[in-house]
N, C-alpha and C positions, 0 to 999 in steps of 0.2 A: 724197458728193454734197451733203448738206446742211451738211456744213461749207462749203466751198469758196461755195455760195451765199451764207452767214453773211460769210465771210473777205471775199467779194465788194464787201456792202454795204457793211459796215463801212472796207475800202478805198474804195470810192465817196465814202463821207462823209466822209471823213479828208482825200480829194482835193479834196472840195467846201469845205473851210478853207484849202486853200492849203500841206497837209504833200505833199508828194514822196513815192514810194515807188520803191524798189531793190530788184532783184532782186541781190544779192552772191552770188558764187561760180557764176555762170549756168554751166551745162553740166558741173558734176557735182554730186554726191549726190542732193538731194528737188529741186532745180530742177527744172522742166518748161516743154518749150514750150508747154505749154497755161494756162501764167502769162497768158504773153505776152497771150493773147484773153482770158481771163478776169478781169486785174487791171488799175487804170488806172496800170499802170506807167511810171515816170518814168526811171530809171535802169536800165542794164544792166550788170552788172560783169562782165568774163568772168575767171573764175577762176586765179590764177597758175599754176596744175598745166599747164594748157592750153598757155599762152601760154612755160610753158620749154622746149618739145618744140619750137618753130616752126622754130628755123634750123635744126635737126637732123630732124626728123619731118615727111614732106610731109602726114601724114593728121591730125596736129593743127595744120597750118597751116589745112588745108580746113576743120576745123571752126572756127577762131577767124575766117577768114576770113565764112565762114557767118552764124557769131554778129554778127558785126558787121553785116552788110548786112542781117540780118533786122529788128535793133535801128534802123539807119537808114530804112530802108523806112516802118516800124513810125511813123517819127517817136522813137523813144526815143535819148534820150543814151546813148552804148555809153564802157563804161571800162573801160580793160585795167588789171589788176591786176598786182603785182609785175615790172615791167619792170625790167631788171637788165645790159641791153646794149645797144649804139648798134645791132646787129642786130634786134634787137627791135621796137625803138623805130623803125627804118625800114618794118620789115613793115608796122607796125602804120599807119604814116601809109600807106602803099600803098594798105590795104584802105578807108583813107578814116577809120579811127577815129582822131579827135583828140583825146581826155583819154588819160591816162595815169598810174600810179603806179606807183612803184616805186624803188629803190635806185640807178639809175641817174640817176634827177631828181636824189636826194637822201636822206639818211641822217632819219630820225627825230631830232627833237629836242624839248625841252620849249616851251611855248606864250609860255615868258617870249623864249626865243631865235627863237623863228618868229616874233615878233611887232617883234623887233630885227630879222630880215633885212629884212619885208618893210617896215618903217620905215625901213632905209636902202638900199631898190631892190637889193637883191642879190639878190631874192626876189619876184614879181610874182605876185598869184592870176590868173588867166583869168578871164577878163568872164561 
């Protein structure tokens, strides 16, 4: 309890400079929806485990679904993590979440070559 008060502040003041805070891998392991009220969370990632089960699994679409409207409600940026199919990538705009990451936008590359795409528009970051 008196950590979580500590973690609190400390998140409080970090907010009060103008740092962002993310919850990564929302809705498994130490995540808790009790982040959500208790930190001034800025981002919400929902965890790739989640989001591979959607075309195939109705009971982890409902939670991915979930996750994101709480995140929207909430006012918090929601980002699906590891997106990897145009199925995916459609759920995901359904439920109303618009960021995304994954294998499916695009392969990992080093910062000298991201920094070539998006210099010559083959690569645009979001506003």
């Amino acid at each position: 309890m008196e950590a979580t008060e500590r973690y609190g502040t400390v998140l409080g003041r970090l907010r009060q400079l103008g740092v962002r805070i993310a919850i990564d891998d929302f809705g498994t392991g130490y995540s808790s929806l009790s982040y959500l009220t208790r930190y001034p969370v800025s981002r919400l990632k929902i965890a790739q485990e989640l989001l591979a089960r959607v075309p195939t699994d109705p009971r982890s679409a409902t939670v991915v679904r979930a996750a994101v409207r709480i995140g929207l409600e909430l006012g918090i940026v929601v980002i699906a993590e590891g997106v990897e199919t145009e199925a995916q990538a459609t759920f995901l705009l359904a439920t109303g979440c618009e960021q995304a990451q994954g294998y499916y936008f695009g392969r990992p590359v080093p910062a000298r070559d991201a920094t070539a795409l998006l210099v010559s528009g083959a690569a645009a970051p979001t506003p």
